[in-house]
N, C-alpha and C positions, 0 to 999 in steps of 0.2 A: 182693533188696529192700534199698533200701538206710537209713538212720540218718536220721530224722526230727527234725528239732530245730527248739523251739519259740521264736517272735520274742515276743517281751514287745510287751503291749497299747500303743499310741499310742509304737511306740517309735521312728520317724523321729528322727534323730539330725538338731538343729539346729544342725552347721556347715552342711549342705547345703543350709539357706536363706537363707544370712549374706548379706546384704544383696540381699535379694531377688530372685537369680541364680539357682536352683535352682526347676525347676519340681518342680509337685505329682508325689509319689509313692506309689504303691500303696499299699492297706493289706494287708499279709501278716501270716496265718498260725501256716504249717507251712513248712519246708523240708527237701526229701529228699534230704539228702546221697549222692549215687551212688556217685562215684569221686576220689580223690586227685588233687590236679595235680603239689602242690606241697606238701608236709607233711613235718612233722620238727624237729627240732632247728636253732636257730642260722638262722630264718628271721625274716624282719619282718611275714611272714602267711604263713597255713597255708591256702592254698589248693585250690577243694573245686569239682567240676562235681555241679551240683543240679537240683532239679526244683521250680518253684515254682506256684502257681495263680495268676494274675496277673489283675485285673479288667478288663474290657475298659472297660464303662462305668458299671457298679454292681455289690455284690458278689455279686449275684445272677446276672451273666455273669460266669465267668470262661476263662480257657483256661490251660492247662498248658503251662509254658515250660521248657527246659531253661537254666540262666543257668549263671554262675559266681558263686562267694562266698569272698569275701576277709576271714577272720578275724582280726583285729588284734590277736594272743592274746599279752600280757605272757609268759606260762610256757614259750613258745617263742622268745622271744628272743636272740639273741647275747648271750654273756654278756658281762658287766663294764659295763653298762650299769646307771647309780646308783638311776635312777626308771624302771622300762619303765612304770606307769602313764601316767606325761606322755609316753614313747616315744610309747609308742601313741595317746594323743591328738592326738601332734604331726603323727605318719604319716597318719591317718585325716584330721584336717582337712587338710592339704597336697592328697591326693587328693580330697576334696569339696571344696575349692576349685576346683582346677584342672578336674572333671567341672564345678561350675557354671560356671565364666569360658567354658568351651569345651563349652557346650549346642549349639553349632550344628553343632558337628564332631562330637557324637555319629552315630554307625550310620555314620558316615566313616570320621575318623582316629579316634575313639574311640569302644569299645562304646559302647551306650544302657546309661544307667547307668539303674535301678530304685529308687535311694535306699540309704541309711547306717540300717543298724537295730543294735537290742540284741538281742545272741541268748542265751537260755539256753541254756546248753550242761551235760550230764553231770554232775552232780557240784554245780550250783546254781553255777556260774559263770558272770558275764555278762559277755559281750563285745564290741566294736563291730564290724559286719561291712556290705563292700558288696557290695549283688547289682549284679549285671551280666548284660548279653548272652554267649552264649557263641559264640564264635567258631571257624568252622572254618577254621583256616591251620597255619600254621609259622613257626616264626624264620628267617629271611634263612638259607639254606646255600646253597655253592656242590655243583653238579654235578661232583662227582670222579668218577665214570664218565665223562665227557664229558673229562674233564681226563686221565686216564690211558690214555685213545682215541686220544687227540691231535684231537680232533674239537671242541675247548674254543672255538676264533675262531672258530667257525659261528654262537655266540652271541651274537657281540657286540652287536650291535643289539639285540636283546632287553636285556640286560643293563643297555645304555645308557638304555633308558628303564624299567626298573624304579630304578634308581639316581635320575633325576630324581624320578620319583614318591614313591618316600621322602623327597627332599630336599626337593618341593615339600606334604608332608606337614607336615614339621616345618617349614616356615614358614607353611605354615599356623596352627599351635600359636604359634608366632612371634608373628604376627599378631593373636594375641589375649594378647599381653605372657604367655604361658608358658612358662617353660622347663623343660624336664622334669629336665634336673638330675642324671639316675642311666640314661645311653643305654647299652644293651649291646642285644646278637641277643635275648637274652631277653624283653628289654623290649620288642621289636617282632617284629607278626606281618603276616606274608603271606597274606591270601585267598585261599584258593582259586578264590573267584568274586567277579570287580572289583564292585563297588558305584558308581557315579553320585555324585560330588561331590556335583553338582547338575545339575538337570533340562536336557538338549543338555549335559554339559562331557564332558570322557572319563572312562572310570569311574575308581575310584583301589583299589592293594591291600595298601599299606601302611597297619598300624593302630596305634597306640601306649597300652603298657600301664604300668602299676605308676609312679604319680606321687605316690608318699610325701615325696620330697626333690623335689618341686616349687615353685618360685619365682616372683615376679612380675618380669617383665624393664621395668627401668627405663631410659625413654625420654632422659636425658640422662645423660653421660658422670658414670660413677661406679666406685667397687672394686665388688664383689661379695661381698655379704654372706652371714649362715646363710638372709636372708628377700628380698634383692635381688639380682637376677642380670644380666648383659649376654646378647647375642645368642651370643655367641663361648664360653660356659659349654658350650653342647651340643658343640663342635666334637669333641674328643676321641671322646665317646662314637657322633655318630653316624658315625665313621669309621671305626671300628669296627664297627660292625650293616651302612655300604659295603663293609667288606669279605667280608661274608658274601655278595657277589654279584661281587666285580672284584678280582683282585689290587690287592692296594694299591701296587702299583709302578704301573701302569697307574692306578692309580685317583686318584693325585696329580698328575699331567697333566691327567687329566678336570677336577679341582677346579680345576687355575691355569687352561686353558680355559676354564671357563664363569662361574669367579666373580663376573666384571667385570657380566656381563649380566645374571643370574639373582638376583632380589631376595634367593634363600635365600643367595649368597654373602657377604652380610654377616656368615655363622655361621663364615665363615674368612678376615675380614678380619686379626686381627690378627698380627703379620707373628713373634711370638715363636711362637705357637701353630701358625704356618705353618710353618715352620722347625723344630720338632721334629716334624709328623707328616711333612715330608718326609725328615730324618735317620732317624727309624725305620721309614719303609715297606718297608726292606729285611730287619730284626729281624722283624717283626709275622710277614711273609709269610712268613718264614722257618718262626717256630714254627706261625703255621697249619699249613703243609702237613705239618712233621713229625707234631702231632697229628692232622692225619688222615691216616697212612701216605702222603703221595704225594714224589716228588723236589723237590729245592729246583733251578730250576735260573736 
């Protein structure tokens, strides 16, 4: 059974309607915290798989959802941090920004967000928490059985078009002047069963998580600020979360191949950011493989 904790009355947290972007969300409850994701020390949310009663269309129908919930808990913060109050309001809204700006890419590229509530927690502590969808995937890994078989190129086509899919994911997010800001494997997950863009496209199964350090990507040439970002901000990170599917020696060939064509290649246009992930695609791969026991060769 698991740790029931209660949402303060009328507690919809109003970044998530900041300028009219954020549709209506449920009135909750109870939530029954199951199981741990993600909790502990030295994190920016203590995140929790839950159980919520969610209305379908009055509170008189409802149906039991399984979500996730993302606590924005001050007292687990990385330390040396002066104010984690403003921390966490700064995280929360970035994230209820970017779920509103990209309503359409919810149940896509991003859970269905449920809304931003206050939860009482233990002890008469209130906190700001997002429910969400809970999703059945994984972070981007490569097949090392396949790779210590020697049986690893039988995949490449596959590989090759899961790689666009993430890419044509995150320009999606692109698309809607997001930038997520903070790309690692963590921050993205793989479904296990592709979902439909939309109605006739192909399905898609890359989804993108934790947009605390989320920015609005501005449309004319500028620096990149704590609140303005360019397209090329993501580059780093999401070559990274690529490489949890292609060696990254292979996988910078792919990127000078298809940049010129592919509207996502704007995210490696510029030629300094190019130049270092080509100088270290040999380092990266390197330490990949030793952290997961396999040869460098």
């Amino acid at each position: 059974m698991g740790n029931t904790i209660k949402v303060l009355p009328d507690s919809l947290v109003l970044p998530y309607e900041m300028d009219g972007m954020g549709s209506p969300a449920p009135s909750l409850t109870d939530v029954t915290f199951l199981a741990p994701l993600r909790i502990g020390p030295a994190h920016w949310a203590q995140v929790w798989q839950a159980e919520v009663d969610i209305p379908r269309t009055s509170a008189t129908n409802t149906h039991s959802s399984r979500v996730v919930v993302k606590l924005y808990d001050p007292a687990w913060f990385p330390e040396g941090d002066s104010d984690s109050s403003a921390m966490a309001e700064d995280i929360a809204g970035r994230e209820a920004w970017a779920y509103a700006t990209g309503r359409e890419l919810q149940g896509t590229r991003l859970p269905e967000s449920y809304g931003f509530y206050w939860f009482n927690l233990n002890g008469g502590r209130v906190v700001c928490g997002h429910v969400m969808e809970f999703l059945d995937g994984d972070p981007p890994e490569r097949d090392w059985r396949s790779v210590k078989a020697g049986t690893w190129d039988e995949g490449e086509d596959r590989r090759m078009e899961e790689m666009a899919d993430m890419m044509d994911g995150l320009n999606e997010l692109h698309n809607h002047l997001i930038c997520h800001g903070d790309l690692s494997r963590r921050n993205v997950l793989m479904r296990r069963v592709p979902v439909p863009v939309q109605k006739g496209t192909k399905a898609c199964r890359f989804c993108f998580l934790d947009f605390g350090r989320a920015r609005k990507i501005s449309l004319v040439p500028c620096f990149s600020t704590r609140d303005i970002a360019r397209y090329g901000d993501d580059a780093y990170g999401v070559f990274s979360c690529l490489g949890g599917i292609e060696d990254y020696r292979r996988l910078v060939r792919w990127i000078m191949d298809n940049r010129q064509q592919c509207e996502w290649g704007r995210v490696f246009q510029d030629a300094r950011r190019m130049n270092t992930l080509v100088q270290g695609a040999v380092v990266m791969e390197k330490t990949y493989r030793t952290r997961a026991g396999v040869d460098f060769m």
